[in-house]
Backbone and ligand atoms as CSV (ligand in chain L), in Angstrom:
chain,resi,resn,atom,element,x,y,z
A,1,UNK,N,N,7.521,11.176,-6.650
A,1,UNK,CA,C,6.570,10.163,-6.215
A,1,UNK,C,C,7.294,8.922,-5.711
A,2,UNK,N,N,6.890,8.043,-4.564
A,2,UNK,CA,C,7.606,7.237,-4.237
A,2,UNK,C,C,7.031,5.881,-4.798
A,3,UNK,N,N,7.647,5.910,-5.665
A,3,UNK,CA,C,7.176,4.443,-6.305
A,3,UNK,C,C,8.370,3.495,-6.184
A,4,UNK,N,N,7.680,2.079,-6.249
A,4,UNK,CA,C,8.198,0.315,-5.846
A,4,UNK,C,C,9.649,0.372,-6.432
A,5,UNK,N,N,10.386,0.368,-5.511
A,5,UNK,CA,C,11.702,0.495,-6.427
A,5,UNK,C,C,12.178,1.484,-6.785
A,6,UNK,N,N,11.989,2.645,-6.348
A,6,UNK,CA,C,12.045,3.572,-7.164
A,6,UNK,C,C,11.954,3.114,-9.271
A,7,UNK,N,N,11.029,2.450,-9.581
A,7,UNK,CA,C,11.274,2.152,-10.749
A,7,UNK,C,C,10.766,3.241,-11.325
A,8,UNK,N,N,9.941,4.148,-11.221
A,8,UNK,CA,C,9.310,4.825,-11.581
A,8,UNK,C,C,7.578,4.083,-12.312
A,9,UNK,N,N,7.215,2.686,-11.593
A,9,UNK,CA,C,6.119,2.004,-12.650
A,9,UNK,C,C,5.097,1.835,-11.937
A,10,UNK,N,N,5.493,1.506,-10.940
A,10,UNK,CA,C,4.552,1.126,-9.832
A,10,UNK,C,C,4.304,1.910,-8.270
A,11,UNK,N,N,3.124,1.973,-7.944
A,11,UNK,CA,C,2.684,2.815,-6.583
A,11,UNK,C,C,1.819,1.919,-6.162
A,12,UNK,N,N,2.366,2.007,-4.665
A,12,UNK,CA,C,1.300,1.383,-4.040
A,12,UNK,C,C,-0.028,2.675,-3.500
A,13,UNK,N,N,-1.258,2.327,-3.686
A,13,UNK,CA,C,-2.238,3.376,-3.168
A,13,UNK,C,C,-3.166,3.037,-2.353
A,14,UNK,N,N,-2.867,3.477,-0.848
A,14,UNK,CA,C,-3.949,2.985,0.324
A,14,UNK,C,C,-5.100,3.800,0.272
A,15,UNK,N,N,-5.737,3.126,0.215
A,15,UNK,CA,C,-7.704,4.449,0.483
A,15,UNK,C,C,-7.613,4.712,1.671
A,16,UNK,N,N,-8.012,5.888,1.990
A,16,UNK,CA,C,-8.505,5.878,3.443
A,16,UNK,C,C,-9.182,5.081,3.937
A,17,UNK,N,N,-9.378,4.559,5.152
A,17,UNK,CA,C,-10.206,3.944,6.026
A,17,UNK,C,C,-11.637,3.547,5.163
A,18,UNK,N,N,-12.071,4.789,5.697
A,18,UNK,CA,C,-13.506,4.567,5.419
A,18,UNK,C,C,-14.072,5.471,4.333
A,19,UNK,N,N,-13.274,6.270,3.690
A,19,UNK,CA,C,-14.020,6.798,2.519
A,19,UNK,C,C,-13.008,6.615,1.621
A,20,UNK,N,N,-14.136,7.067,0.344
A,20,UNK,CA,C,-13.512,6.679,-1.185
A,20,UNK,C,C,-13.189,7.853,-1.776
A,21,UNK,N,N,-12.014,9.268,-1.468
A,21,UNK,CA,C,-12.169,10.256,-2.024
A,21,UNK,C,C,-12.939,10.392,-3.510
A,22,UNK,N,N,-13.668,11.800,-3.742
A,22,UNK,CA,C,-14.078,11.434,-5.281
A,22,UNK,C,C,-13.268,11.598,-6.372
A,23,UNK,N,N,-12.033,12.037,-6.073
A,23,UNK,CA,C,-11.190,12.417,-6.866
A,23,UNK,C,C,-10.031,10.938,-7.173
A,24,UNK,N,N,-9.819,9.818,-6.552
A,24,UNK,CA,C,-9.810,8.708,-6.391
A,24,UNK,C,C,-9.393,8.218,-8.419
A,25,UNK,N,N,-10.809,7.810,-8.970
A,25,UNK,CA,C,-9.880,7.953,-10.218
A,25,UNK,C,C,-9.960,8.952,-11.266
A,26,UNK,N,N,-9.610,10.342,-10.946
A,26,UNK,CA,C,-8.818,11.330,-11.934
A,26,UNK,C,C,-7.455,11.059,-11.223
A,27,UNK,N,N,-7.452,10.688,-10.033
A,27,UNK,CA,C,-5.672,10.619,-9.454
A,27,UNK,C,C,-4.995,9.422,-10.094
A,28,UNK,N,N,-5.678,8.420,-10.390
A,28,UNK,CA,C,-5.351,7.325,-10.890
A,28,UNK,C,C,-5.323,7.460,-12.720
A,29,UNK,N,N,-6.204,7.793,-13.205
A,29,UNK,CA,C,-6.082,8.563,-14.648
A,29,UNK,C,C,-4.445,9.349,-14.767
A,30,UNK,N,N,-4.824,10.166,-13.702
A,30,UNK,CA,C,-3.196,10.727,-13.679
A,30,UNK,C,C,-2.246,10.229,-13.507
A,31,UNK,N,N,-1.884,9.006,-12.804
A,31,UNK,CA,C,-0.644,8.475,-12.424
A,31,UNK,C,C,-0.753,7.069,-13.837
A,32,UNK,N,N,-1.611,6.992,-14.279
A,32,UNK,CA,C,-1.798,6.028,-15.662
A,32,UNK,C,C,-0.777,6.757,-16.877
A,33,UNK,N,N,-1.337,8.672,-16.764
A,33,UNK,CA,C,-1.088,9.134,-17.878
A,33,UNK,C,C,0.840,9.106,-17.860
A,34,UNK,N,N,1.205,9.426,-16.703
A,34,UNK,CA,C,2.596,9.642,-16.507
A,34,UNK,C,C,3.274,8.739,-16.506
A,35,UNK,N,N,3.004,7.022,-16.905
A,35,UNK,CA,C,3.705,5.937,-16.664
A,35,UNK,C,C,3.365,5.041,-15.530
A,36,UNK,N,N,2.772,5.467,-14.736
A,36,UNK,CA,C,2.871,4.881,-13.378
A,36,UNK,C,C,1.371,3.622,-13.247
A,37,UNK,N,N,1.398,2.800,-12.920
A,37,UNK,CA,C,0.410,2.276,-12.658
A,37,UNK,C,C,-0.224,1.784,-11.019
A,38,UNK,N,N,-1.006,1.717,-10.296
A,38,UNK,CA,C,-1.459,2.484,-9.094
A,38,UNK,C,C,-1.581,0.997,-8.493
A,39,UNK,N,N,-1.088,0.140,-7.679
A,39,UNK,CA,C,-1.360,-0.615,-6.809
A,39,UNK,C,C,-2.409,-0.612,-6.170
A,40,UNK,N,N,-3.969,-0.904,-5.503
A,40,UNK,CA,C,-4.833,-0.827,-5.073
A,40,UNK,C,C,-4.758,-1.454,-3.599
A,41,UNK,N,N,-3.980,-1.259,-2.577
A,41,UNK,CA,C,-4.252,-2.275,-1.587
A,41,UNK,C,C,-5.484,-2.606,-0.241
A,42,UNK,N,N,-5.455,-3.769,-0.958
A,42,UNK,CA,C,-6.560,-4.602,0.584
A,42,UNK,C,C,-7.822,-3.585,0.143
A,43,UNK,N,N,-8.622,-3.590,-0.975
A,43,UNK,CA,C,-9.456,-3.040,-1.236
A,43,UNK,C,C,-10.550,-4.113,-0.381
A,44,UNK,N,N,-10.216,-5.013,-0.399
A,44,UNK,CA,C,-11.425,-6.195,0.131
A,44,UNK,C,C,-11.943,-5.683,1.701
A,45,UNK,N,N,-10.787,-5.071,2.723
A,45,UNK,CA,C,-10.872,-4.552,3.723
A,45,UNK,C,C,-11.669,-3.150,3.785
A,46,UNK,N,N,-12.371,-2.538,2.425
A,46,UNK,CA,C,-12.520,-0.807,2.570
A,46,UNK,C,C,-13.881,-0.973,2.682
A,47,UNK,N,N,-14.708,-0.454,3.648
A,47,UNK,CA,C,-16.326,-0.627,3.920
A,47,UNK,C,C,-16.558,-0.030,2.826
A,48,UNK,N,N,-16.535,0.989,1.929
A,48,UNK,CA,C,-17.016,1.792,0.759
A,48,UNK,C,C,-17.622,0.596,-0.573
A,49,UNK,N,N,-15.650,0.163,-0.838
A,49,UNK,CA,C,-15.511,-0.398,-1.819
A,49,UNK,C,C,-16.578,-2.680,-1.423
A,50,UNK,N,N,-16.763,-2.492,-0.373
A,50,UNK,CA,C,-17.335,-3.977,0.185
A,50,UNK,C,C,-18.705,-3.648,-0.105
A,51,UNK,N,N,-19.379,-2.865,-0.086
A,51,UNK,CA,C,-21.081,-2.101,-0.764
A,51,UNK,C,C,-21.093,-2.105,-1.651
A,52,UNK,N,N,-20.061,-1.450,-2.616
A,52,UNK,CA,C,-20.169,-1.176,-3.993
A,52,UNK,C,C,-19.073,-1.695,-4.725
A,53,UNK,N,N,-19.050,-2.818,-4.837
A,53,UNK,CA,C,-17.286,-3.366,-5.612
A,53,UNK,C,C,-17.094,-2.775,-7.029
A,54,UNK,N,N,-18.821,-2.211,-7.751
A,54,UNK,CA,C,-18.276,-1.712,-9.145
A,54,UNK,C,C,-17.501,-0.135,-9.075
A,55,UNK,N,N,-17.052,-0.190,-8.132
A,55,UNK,CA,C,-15.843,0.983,-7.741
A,55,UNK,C,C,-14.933,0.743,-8.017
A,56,UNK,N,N,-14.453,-0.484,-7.325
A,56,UNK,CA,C,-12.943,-1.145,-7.690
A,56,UNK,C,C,-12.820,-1.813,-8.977
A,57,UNK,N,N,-13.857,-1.971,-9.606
A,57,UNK,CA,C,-14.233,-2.410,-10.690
A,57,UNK,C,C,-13.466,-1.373,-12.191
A,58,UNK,N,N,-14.194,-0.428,-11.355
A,58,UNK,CA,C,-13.877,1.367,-12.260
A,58,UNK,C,C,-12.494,1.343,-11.885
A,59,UNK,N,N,-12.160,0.975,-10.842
A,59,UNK,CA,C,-10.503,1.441,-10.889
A,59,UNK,C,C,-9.703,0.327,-11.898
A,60,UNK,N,N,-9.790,-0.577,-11.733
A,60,UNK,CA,C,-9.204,-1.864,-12.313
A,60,UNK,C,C,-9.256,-1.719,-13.862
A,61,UNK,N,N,-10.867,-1.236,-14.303
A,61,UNK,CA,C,-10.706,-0.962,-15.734
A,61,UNK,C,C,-9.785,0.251,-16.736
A,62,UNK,N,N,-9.504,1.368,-15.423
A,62,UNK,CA,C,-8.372,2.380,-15.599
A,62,UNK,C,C,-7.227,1.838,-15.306
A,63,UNK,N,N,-6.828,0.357,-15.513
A,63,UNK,CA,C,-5.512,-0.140,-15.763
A,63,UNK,C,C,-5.037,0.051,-14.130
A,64,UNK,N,N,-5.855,-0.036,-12.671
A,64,UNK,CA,C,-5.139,-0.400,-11.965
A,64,UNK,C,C,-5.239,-1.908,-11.342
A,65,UNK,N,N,-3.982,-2.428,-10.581
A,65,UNK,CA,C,-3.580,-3.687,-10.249
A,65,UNK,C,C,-4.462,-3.347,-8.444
A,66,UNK,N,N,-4.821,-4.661,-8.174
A,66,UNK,CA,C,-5.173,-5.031,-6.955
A,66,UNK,C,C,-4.191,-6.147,-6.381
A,67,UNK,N,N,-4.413,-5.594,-4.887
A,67,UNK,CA,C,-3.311,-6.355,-4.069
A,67,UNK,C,C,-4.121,-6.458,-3.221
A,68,UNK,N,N,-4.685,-8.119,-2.850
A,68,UNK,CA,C,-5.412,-8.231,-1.576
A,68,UNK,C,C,-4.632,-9.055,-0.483
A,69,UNK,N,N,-4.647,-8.666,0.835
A,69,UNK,CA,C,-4.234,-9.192,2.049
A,69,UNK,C,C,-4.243,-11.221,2.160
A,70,UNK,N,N,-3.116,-11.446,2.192
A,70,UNK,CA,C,-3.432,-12.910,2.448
A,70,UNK,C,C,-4.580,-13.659,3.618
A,71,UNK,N,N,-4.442,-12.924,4.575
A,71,UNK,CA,C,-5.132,-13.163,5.512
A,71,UNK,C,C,-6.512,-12.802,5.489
A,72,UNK,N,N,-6.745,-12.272,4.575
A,72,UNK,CA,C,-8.216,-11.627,4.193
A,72,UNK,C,C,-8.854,-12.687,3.681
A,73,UNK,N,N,-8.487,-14.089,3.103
A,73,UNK,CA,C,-8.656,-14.822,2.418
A,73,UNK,C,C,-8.705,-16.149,3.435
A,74,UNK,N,N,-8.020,-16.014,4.422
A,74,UNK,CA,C,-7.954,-16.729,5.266
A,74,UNK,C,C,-9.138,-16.762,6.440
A,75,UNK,N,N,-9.615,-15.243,6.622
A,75,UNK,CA,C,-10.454,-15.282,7.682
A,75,UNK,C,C,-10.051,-14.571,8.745
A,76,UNK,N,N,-8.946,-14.185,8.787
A,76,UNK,CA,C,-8.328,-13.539,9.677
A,76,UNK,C,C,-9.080,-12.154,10.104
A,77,UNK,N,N,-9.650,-11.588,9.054
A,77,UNK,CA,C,-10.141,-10.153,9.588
A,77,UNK,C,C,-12.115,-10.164,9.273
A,78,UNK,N,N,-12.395,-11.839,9.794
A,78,UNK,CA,C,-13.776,-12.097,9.699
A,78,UNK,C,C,-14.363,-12.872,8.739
A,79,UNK,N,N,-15.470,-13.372,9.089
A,79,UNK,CA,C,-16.088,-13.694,7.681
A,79,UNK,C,C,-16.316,-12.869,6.804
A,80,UNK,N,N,-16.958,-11.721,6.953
A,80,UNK,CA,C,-17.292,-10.977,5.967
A,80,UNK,C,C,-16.245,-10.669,4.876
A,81,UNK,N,N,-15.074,-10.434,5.771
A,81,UNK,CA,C,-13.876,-10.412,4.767
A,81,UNK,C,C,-13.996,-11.283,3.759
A,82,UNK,N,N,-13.449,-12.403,4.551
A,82,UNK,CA,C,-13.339,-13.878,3.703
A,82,UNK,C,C,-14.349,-13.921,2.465
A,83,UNK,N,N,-15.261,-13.460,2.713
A,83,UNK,CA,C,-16.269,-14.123,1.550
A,83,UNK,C,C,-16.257,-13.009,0.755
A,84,UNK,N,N,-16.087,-12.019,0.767
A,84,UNK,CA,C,-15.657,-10.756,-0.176
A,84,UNK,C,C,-14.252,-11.050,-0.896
A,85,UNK,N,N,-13.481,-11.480,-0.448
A,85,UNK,CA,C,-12.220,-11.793,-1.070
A,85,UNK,C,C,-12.554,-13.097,-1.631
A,86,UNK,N,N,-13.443,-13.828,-1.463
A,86,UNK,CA,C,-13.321,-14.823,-2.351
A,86,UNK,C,C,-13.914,-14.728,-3.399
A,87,UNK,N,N,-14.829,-13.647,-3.541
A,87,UNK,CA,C,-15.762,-12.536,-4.565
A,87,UNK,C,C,-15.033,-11.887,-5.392
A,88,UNK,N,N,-13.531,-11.541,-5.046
A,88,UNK,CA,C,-12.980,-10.718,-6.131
A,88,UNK,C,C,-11.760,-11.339,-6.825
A,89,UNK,N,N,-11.742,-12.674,-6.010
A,89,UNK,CA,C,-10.531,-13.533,-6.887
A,89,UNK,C,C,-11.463,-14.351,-7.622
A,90,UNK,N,N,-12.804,-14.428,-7.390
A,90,UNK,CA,C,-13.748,-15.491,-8.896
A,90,UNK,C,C,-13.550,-14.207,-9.475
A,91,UNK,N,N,-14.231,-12.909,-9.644
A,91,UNK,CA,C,-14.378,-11.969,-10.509
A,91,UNK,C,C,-13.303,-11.725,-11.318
A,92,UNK,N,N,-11.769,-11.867,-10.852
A,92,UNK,CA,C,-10.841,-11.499,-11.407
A,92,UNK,C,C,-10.451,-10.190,-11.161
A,93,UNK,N,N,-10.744,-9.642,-9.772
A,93,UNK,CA,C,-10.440,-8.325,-9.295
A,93,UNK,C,C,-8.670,-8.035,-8.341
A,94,UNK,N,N,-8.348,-9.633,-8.504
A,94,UNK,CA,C,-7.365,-9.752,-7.535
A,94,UNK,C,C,-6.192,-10.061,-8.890
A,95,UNK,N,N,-4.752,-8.848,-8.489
A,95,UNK,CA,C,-4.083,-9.522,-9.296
A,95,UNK,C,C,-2.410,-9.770,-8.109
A,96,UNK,N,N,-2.361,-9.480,-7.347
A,96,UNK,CA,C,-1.389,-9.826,-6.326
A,96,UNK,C,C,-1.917,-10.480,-4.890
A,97,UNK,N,N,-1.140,-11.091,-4.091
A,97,UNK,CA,C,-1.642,-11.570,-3.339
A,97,UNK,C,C,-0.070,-11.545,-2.063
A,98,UNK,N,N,-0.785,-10.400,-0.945
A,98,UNK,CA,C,0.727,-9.963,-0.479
A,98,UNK,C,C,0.096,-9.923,1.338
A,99,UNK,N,N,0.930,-10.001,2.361
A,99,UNK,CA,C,1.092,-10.503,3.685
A,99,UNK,C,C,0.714,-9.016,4.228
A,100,UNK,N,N,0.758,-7.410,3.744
A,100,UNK,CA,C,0.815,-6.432,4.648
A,100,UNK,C,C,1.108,-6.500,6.090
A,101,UNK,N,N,2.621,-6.869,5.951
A,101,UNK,CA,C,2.925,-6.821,7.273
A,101,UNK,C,C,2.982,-5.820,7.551
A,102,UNK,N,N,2.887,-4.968,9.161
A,102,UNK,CA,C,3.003,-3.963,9.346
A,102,UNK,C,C,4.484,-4.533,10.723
A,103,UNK,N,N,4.382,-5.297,11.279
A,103,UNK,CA,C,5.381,-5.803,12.214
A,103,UNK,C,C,5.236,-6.915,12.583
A,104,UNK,N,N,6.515,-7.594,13.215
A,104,UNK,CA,C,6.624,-8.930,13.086
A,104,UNK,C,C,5.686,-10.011,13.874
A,105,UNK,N,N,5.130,-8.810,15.039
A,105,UNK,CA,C,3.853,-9.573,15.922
A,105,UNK,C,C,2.510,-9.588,16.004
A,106,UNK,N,N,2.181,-8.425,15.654
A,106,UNK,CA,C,0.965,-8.315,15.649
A,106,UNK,C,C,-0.071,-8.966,14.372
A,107,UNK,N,N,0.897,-8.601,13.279
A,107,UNK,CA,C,0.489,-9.005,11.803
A,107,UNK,C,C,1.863,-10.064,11.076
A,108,UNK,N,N,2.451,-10.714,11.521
A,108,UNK,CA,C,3.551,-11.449,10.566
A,108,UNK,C,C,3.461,-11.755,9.480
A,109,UNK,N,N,4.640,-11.513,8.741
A,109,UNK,CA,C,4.245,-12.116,7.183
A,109,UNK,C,C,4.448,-13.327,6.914
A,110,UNK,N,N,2.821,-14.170,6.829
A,110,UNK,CA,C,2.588,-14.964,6.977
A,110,UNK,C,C,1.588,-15.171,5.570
A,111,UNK,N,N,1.891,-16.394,4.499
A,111,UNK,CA,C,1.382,-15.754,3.414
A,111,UNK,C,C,1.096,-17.447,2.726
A,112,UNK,N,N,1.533,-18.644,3.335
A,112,UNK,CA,C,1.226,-19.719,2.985
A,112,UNK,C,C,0.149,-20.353,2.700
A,113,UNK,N,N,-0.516,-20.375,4.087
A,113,UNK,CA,C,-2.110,-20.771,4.405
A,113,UNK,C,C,-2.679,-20.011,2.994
A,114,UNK,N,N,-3.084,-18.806,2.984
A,114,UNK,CA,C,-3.585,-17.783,1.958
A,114,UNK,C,C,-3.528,-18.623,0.548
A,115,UNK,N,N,-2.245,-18.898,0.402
A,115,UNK,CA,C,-1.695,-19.484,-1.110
A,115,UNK,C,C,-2.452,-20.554,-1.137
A,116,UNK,N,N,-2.786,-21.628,-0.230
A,116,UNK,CA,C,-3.069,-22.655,-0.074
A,116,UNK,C,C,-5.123,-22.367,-0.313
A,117,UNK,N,N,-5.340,-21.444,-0.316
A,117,UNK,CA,C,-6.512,-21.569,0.178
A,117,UNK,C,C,-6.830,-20.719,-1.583
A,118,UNK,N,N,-6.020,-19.813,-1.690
A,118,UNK,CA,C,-5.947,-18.905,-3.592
A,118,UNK,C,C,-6.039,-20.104,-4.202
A,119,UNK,N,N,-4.987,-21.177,-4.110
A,119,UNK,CA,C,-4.684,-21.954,-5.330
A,119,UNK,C,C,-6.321,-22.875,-5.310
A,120,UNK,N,N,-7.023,-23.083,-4.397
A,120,UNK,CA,C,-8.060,-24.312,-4.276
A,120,UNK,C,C,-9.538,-23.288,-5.442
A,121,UNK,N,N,-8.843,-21.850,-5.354
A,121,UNK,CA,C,-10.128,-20.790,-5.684
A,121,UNK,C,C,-9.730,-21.036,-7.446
A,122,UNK,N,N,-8.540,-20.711,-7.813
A,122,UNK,CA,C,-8.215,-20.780,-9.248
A,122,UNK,C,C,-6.798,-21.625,-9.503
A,123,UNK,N,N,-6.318,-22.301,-8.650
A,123,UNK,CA,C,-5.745,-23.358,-9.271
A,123,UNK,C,C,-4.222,-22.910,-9.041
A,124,UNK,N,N,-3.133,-23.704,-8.866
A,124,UNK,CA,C,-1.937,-23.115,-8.319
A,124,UNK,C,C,-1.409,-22.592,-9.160
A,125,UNK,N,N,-1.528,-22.328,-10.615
A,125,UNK,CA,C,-0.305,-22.321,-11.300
A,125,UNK,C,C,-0.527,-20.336,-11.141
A,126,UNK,N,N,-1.579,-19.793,-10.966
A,126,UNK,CA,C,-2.303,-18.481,-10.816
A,126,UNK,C,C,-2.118,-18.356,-9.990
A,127,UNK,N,N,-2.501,-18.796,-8.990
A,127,UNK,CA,C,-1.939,-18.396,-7.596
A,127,UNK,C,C,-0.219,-17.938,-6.974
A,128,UNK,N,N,0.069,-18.896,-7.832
A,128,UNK,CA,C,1.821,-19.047,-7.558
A,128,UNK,C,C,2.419,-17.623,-8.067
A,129,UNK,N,N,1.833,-17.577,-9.726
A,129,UNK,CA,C,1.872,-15.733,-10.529
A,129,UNK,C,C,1.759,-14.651,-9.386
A,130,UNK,N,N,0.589,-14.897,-8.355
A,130,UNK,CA,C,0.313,-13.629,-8.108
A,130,UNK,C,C,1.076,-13.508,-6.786
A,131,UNK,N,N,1.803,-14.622,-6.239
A,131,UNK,CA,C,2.880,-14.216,-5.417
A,131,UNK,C,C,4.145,-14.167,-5.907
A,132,UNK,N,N,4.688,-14.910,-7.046
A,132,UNK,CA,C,6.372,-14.957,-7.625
A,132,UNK,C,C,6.166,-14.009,-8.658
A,133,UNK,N,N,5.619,-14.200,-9.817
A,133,UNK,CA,C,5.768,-13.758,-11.169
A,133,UNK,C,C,5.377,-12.655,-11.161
A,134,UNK,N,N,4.238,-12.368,-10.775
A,134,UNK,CA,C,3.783,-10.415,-11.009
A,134,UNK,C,C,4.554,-9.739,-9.797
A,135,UNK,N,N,4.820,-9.787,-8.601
A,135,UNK,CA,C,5.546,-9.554,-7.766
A,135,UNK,C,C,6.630,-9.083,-8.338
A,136,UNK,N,N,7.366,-9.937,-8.950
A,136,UNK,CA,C,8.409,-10.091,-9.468
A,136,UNK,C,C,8.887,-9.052,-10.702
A,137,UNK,N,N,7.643,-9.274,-11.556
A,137,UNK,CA,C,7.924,-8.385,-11.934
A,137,UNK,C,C,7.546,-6.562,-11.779
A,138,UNK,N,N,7.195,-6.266,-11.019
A,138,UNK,CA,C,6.973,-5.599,-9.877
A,138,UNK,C,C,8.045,-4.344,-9.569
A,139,UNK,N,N,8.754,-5.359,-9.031
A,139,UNK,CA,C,9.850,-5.095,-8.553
A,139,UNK,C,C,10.825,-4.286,-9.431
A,140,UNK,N,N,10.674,-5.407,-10.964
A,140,UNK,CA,C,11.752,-4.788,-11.688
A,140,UNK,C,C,11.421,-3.469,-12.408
A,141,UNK,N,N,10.220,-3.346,-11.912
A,141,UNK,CA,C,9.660,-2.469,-12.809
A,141,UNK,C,C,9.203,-2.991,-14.173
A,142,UNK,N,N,8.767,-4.285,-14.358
A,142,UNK,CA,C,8.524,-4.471,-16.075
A,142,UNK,C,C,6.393,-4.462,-16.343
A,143,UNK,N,N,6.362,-4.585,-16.782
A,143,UNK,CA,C,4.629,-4.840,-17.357
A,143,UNK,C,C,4.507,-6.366,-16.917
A,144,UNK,N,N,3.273,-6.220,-15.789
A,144,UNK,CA,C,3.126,-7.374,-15.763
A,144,UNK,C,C,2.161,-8.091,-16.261
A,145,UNK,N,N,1.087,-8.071,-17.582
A,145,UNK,CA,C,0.424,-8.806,-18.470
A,145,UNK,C,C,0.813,-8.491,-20.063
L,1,LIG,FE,FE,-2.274,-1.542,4.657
């Protein structure tokens, strides 16, 4: 499995587009049972999970981490975005907060504005966590709560 670091702790897991396989969390049950804990990314972006957030809800309570798009927060990919992401950082559905760059022009990693706009939602010292400290630890592979 290609997990963050090869640490063996962390995976990042993209949904498809537009559907929510149903098998979604027994795969996540599974990668819980083996050590691994499942990254959720840019769930704020998935038409499925934007109808029904007590989906991501169900995933989050099976011990997975959410990673929402900075720019999602910004406005960048609409209002609708925006106000959904500002829905799951009051809820407490957001626990990283990362640039998905895909290349340096079209999407840059660009991740300031975002921070600036997280910290006004819950305050910098949380905001700052969910780009240095859980990141961070992330990386090393350690538990990050
Ligand atoms: Fe992505």
């Amino acid at each position: 499995m290609l997990t963050i670091n090869d640490a063996n702790r962390y995976l990042l897991l993209e949904l498809p587009d537009t559907s929510l396989p149903p098998a979604t969390e027994e795969i996540c049950f599974h990668l819980q049972s083996k050590g691994i804990t499942p990254i959720i990314t840019h769930p704020e972006r998935h038409m499925i999970i934007q109808e029904m957030p007590y989906k991501l809800k169900r995933l989050i309570d099976l011990g997975c981490l959410v990673q929402m798009t900075g720019n999602s927060l910004t406005g960048w990919f609409g209002r609708g975005v925006k106000k959904i992401s500002r829905q799951f950082v009051k809820l407490g559905y957001v626990h990283l907060l990362a640039t998905d760059t895909h290349d340096p022009k079209r999407r840059p990693p660009v991740l300031s504005q975002a921070v600036t706009e997280l910290s006004r939602l819950i305050g910098e010292k949380r905001a700052q966590a969910m780009v240095n400290d859980i990141p961070q630890k992330i990386i090393a592979g350690e538990p990050c709560f």
